[in-house]
C-alpha positions, 0 to 999 in steps of 0.5 A, a space after each residue: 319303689 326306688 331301686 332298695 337292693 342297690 341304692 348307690 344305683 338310685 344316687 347316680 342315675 339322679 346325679 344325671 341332669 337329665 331325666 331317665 326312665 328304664 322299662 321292662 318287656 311290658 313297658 312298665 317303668 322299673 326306675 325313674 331318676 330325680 330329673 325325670 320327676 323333675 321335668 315330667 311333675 310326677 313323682 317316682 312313687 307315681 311313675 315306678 310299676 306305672 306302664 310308661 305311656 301314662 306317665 311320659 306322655 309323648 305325642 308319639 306313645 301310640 304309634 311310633 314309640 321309640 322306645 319300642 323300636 329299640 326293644 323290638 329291633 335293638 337300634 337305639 335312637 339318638 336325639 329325636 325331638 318330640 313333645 309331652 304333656 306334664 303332671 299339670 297338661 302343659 306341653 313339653 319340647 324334649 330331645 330323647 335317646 333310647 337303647 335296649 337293656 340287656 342281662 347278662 346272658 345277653 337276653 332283653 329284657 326292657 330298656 332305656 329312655 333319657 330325655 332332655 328338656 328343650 324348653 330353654 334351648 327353643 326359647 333362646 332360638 325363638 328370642 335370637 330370631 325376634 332380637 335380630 330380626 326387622 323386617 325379614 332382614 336377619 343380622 347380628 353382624 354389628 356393620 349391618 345392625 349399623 346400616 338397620 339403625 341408619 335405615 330406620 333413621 333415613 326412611 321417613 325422609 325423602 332422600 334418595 337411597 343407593 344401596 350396593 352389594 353383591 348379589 343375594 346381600 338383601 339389597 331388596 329386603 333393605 328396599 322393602 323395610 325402607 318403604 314399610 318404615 317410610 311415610 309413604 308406605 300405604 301405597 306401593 313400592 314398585 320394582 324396575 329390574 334393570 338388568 333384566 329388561 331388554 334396553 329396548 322396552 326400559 323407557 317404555 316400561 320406565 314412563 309409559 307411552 300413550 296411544 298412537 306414540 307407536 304402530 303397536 300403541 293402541 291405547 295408553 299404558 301407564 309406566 312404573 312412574 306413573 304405577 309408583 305415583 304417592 309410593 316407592 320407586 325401586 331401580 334394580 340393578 341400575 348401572 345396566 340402565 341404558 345412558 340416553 335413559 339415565 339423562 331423562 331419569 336425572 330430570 325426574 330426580 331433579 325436577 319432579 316430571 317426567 313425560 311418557 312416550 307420545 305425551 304432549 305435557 309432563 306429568 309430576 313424579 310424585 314419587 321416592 327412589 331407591 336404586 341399587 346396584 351389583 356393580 361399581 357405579 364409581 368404575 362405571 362412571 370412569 368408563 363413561 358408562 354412568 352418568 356422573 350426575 346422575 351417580 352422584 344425585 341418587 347416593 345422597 344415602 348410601 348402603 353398601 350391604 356386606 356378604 354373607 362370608 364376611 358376617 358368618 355369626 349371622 349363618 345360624 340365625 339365617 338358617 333358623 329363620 329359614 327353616 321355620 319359614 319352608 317347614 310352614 310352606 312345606 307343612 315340615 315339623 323341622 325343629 332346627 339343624 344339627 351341628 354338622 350341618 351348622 359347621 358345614 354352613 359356616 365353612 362355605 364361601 357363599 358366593 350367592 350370599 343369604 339367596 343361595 343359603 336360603 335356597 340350600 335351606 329349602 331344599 334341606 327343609 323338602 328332602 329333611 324326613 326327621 325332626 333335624 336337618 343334617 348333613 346328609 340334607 344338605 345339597 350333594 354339590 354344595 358338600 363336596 364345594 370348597 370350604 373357607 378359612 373363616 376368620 379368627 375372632 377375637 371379641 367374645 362379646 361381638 363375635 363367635 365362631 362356628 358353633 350355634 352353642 356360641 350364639 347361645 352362650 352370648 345371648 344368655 350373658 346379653 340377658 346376665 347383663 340386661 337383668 343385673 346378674 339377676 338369675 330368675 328375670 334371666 329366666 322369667 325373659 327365656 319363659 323356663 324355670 330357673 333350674 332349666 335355665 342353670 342346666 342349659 348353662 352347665 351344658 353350654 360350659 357357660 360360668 355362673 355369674 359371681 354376682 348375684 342381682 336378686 336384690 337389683 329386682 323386688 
């Protein structure tokens, strides 16, 4: 059932790592290489003379098959991500191309089908995303992996934290995962935005007031001290607050009381504080518009989050966790982001930090009409912005450059050195078979360990 006339035909079609299929104009399968029987469990001698919807069987076989496309119109179809169903019913994430085949005379007569197995590649991404994940917070930028293991070891304290960075840096991200770690995280952590309350109703909003401390005072209303009471104060943007306040804050700090507004008695602050901040509290507290006391009682742990120009190894895992975050919202079935658009990300100044590339993200996710994001998704002002000159990097084993292969390439030796160069643990941790995993290293360019750690595991 092979191709008998021309059996050197047969020898490379399955020298080919990736499996390929050929049908005539009835979508009958006229050959089938050894990767296709691989990946698919079904033996040539099964699939040849077979009609190709029972033997590839892809969710996309009845109503949009691309294979029929390219024999009907001639366009082939580069990439497109679908999943099968295997000799033994387990579904299959694989990438396919498809093209017309011709004879000589030009005239059609069936066509090509390659197709390659993701279940590799969808495990290594999945892996990345859980590895460098808490909390929301995604990094693998070695400074902000430093801050994670001092937040991890400061939340279930008391202590006061400052955290500083640019706007969009995650400062409340890094709010939110101090609380959820911290002993008080049953209760809530409340939010004072600073920056965005009129310096007329901070106090009020701050403490509260009880009926009667003014005309409009009808009945008392509890402050964000009294709402936190047992859980978390978060101030935002702190160095906007008002100096007549941060006296009265000082004391809460201090002493543990506070009184609202029209009270008689103070009342306990029962309570932890994590202020943050955009701006330099130092040249504030220069210029006399900060406190010193107050500065230097709120950072007794300080964070300052680094922006996202200055950790760009974390772009490719930002946009993946991105884009399966508003596929979910947008019920999107978007399976990843192709090169062009990972490099456009990386050459971007970013200004607005992870805000503003979760927001390029969204809107790629909403205007995104096939299975990638490309390019041409991306926002057209954010194209035609100003590109960066990243940084050369120089550790191959902390640092890559622009490319969401290089992410790839140093989470698998990670997992070489993890498992003593042991091939199948390698494999058995990424949920793929040995020779799945041997082809997505021979595709990345990735050197095959020379130690062999099968005897480190029995």
């Amino acid at each position: 059932m092979k191709n008998r006339q021309f059996p050197y035909i047969q020898i490379i079609l399955d020298s080919i790592a990736d499996g390929l299929f050929t049908v005539d104009r009835d979508f009958r399968i006229t050959s089938f290489n050894r990767a296709a029987e691989k990946i698919t469990g079904i033996p040539v001698e099964k699939a040849v003379g077979s009609p190709c919807r029972s033997v590839f069987r892809a969710e996309i076989c009845e109503k949009n098959c691309m294979l029929r496309h390219s024999i009907l119109t001639g366009e082939p179809v580069i990439n497109c991500e679908i999943n099968i169903t295997d000799a033994n019913g387990m579904q299959l994430p694989v990438s396919i191309s498809t093209a017309v085949v011709k004879d000589e005379n030009g005239r059609v007569i069936g066509g090509v089908e390659t197709f390659r197995d993701l279940t590799a590649e969808k495990a290594i991404r999945a892996e990345l995303i859980k590895r460098y994940t808490f909390r929301n917070i995604v990094t693998k930028n070695p400074k902000m992996q430093s801050l994670l293991n001092l937040l991890k070891t400061v939340a279930e304290t008391e202590a006061t934290i400052l955290l500083e960075g640019e706007s969009g840096t995650g400062k409340g991200l890094f709010a939110e995962a101090i609380h959820g770690q911290s002993t008080r995280q049953k209760h809530k952590m409340i939010t004072v935005d600073c920056g965005s309350l009129p310096q007329s109703l901070v106090e009020s909003e701050l403490f509260g007031y009880k009926a009667g401390a003014f005309t409009d005072a009808k009945k008392d209303k509890p402050g964000r001290l009294t709402l936190a009471r047992g859980g978390t104060l978060f101030l935002d943007e702190i160095g906007n607050m008002p100096l007549a306040l941060q006296s009265k804050l000082l004391r809460v700090i201090q002493d543990r009381v506070y009184e609202p507004l029209g009270s008689v008695g103070p009342e306990m602050a029962d309570l932890r504080i994590i202020a943050a901040t955009n701006q330099s509290l130092e040249n504030l507290v220069a210029s006399g518009h900060f406190r010193a006391d107050l500065y230097y009682r709120i950072k007794v742990v300080r964070m300052v989050l680094v922006p996202l120009r200055d950790r760009r190894e974390d772009i490719p895992l930002l946009a993946e966790h991105f884009i399966k975050k508003f596929s979910a919202i947008n019920s999107k079935n978007i399976n990843g982001i192709r090169p062009d658009a990972i490099l456009k990300l990386m050459e971007h100044e970013w200004p607005g930090n992870v805000r503003e590339l979760e927001n390029v993200i969204e809107y790629a996710t909403v205007v995104c009409k096939t299975n990638w994001i490309g390019l041409e998704n991306l926002p057209d002002d954010f194209r035609a912005g100003k590109e960066a000159t990243p940084k050369p990097k120089n550790n191959d084993n902390h640092h890559f450059g622009n490319r969401l292969q290089d992410v790839e390439k140093i989470f698998i030796r990670d997992l070489f050195e993890k498992h003593q160069y042991n091939r199948k643990a390698v494999a058995a941790e990424m949920g793929v078979h040995p020779s799945t995993l041997w082809r997505k290293m021979k595709r990345l360019g990735i050197d095959f360990p020379e130690i062999d750690g099968r005897s480190t595991h029995r």
